[in-house]
Each structure stands twice: as structure tokens, then as C-alpha cells.
VOSENU-473491 format. One line per 10 residues: number of its first residue (from 1); their letters; for each residue x, y, z negated of C-alpha. Coordinates in pm, whole numbers. Each point is the difference from the previous one (the first is absolute). Layout:
NUM> A> X/Y/Z; ... .
This chain:
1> XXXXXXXXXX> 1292/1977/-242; -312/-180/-102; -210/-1/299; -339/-124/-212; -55/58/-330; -317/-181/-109; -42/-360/14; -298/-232/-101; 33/-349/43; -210/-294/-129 .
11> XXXXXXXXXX> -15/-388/22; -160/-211/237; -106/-337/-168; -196/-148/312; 260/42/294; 212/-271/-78; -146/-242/248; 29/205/304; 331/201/57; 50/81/329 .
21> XXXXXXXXXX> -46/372/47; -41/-56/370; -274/-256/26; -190/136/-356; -236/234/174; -194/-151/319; 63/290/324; -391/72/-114; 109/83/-386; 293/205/118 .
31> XXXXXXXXXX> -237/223/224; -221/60/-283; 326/97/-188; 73/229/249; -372/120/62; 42/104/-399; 344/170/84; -196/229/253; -284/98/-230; 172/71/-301 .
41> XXXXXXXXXX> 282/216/175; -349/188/163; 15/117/-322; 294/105/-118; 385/105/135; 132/-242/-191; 159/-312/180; -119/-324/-83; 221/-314/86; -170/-375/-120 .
51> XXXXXXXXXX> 290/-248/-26; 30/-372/-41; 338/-198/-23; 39/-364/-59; 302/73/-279; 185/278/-138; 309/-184/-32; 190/-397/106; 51/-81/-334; 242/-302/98 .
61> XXXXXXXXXX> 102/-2/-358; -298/-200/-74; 97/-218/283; 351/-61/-142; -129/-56/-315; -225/-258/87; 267/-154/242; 266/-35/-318; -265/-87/-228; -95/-348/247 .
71> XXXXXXXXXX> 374/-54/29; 18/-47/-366; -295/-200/-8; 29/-207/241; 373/-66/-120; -107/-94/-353; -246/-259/211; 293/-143/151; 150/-55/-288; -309/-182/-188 .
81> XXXXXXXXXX> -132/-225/305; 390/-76/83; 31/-310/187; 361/-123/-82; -57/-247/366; -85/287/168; 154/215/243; 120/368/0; -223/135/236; -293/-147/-205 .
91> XXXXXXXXXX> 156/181/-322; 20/325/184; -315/4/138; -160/67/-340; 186/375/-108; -108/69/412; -353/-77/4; -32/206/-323; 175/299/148; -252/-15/279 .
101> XXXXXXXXXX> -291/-39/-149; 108/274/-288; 11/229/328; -298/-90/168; -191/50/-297; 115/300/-126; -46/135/366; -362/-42/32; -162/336/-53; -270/-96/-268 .
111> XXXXXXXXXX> 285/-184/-282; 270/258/158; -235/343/-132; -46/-174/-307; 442/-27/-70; 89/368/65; 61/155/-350; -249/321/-10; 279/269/-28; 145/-137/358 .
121> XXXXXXXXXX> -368/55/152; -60/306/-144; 359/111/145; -43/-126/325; -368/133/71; 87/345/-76; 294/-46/212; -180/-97/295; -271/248/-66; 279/263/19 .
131> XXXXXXXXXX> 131/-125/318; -296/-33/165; -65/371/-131; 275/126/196; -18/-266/277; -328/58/121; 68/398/-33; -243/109/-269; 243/280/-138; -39/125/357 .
141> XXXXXXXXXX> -283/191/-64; -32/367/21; -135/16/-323; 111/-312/-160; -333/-163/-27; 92/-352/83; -158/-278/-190; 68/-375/34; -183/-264/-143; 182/-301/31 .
151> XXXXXXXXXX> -98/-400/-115; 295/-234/-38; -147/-328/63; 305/-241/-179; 34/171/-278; -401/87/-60; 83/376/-96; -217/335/153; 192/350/-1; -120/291/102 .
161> XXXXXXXXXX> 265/308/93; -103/370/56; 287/286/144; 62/254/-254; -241/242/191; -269/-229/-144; 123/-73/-333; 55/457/-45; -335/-38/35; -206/-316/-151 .
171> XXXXXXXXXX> 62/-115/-319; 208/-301/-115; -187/-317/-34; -266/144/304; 116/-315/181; -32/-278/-263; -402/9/79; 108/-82/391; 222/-255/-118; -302/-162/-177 .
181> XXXXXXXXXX> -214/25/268; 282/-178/252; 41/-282/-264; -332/-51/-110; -80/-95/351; 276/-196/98; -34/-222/-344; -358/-71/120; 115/-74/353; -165/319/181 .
191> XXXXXXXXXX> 328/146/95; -120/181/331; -290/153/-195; 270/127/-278; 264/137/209; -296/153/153; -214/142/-290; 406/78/-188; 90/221/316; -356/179/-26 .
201> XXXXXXXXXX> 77/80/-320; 344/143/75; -205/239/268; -231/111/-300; 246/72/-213; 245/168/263; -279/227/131; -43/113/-278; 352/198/11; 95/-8/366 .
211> XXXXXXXXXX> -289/31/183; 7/-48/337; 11/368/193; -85/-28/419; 331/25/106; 125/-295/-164; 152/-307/194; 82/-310/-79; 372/-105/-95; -10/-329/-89 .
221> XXXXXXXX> -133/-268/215; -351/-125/-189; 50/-406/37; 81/-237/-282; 365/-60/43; 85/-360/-120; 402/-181/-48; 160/-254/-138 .
């Protein structure tokens, strides 16, 4: 059964350089996250989470590729700068030192983003927006009005995920202008202030179909949640 049926997602050009979910936001940032949590739920029954996660998937292919494609080159070194007087070890260390540095590179974040074909990102971001869906217990709710907004730092991408109580309710495409919002900010480097001003909007919006009635509690903690 599909748990969420609307998803939004958009890419981040500017968050290449810093992609550790856990150390993006200063403790300061993060309160205000959760300070915009608070206010917007004031508004609405709707259940906001904020999410940031360093990468949506290992991608080791890239890895591997890079490892075999060093081996090769650094073989076909051996080959031209053969010494004939020279020892074994010497002539191996070329098709080594190319599979290392073939990993290293292709490991580092800001060539490693750049590798992954599109279709594997795409994949692998809705994946993880699906799991952390259902991990973090959004299609809890009583009335299915669960929204994550979720950044994927490695792979640059924004999505935004509504329940289905939501989406019987807004109209497709309602999320696209939250999207915006999230990556307009984070391309210009104000990413507290977009989470911020993208989870405000989500409260609008939301309140405007689920209003919040005086009997309503909270059922979803209101702090950014950030992971590998």
C-alpha cells in the first residue's frame, strides 16, 4: 500500500560543499527549526517533520568504478614508463597507485555527486524519502496528515511528501512552491532561514484544510531530525 502519495522534490545546486547532515545546522539553527515546527503546527493538525540526511544512498558503484578505472590506468603507465632494469615491485606499483587514487577521488563528496547518473539519484531519494516516511512514523497519524520535507545533502535534491489525508485534500503540485522556497534558500546559502520560511509555508497551506481544533496534540516530535 502506498503510504504517501504526493511527492515534490527539487535540486540543490549550492550544498555540495558541506554534506554532513549532522554538523549543517549550528544547535542555534536547529532551535530556530524547531521554534518554526511549533508555530506552524499552532496552526494547523497537520504534522510537520524538517529532515536533513547527508545521502540517500552508498553508491559504492562509483567507488568501484573509479577503483577499476585507475587500475587500467595506471597499468597502461606501467607499460609506457617500463624500465626493462627495473624491478617487479617498481612495475606493480604503477596499476596500484592508480587504483588508489581512482578511489580516493571518486570518494570525495564534491567529484563523487557529480558521477551518479541522474536516474540512480532520483531512485534513491525517493527511496529514502519513503523510508524515512514510515521510519519516523508519519502514516501514524490519526488523520494521515504527516508531511516531511526532507534535503539530501550528497545528492543536492529537496522532496517534499504529504500522507494521503493531505493530498484528498490539496491539490497536486501545492508543494512544488515549498520546494522552491527550500531550494532557493539553500542555493543562496540561507538554509536555516529556508527550512524555516518552507515549513511556514507548509503551516499556511495546511491550515488552510486541517485547522488546528483545541483538543489537538502533538504526534510527532517538532525537532529537525538529521542522518547519514
Amino acid at each position: 500500500m502506498e503510504v504517501a502519495v504526493d511527492l515534490a522534490a527539487g535540486e540543490l545546486q549550492g550544498a555540495g560543499n558541506k554534506m554532513n547532515a549532522e554538523t549543517f545546522f549550528t544547535n542555534e539553527e536547529q532551535e530556530r527549526i524547531q521554534q518554526a515546527v511549533m508555530a506552524a503546527e499552532k496552526k494547523t493538525s497537520g504534522e510537520i517533520v524538517p529532515m536533513v540526511v547527508s545521502a540517500s544512498g552508498r553508491y559504492a558503484e562509483v567507488e568501484l568504478s573509479g577503483l577499476v578505472i585507475g587500475l587500467v590506468l595506471g597499468t597502461l603507465a606501467a607499460f609506457i614508463w617500463h624500465d626493462p632494469w627495473g624491478s617487479v615491485q617498481t612495475y606493480l606499483l604503477w596499476p596500484v597507485v592508480g587504483a588508489v587514487l581512482g578511489f580516493a577521488i571518486c570518494s570525495v563528496p564534491r567529484f563523487k555527486s557529480r558521477l551518479i547518473p541522474k536516474h540512480r539519484v532520483a531512485d534513491a531519494v525517493h527511496g529514502r524519502s519513503l523510508a524515512a516516511f514510515t521510519g519516523h512514523g508519519l502514516h501514524y497519524t490519526k488523520a494521515h496528515t504527516g508531511i516531511l520535507i526532507l534535503a539530501s545533502l550528497l545528492e543536492r535534491r529537496v522532496v517534499v511528501l504529504a500522507d494521503k489525508g493531505i493530498n484528498e485534500r490539496v491539490q497536486p503540485g501545492t508543494w512544488d512552491e515549498v520546494v522552491q522556497i527550500l531550494t532557493n534558500g539553500l542555493r543562496s546559502a540561507n538554509a536555516c532561514d529556508a527550512f524555516c520560511k518552507a515549513i511556514e509555508r507548509c503551516g499556511e497551506i495546511l491550515a488552510q484544510h486541517f485547522p488546528r481544533s483545541p483538543a489537538d496534540q502533538d504526534e510527532l516530535a517538532n525537532k529537525l531530525v538529521t542522518e547519514r
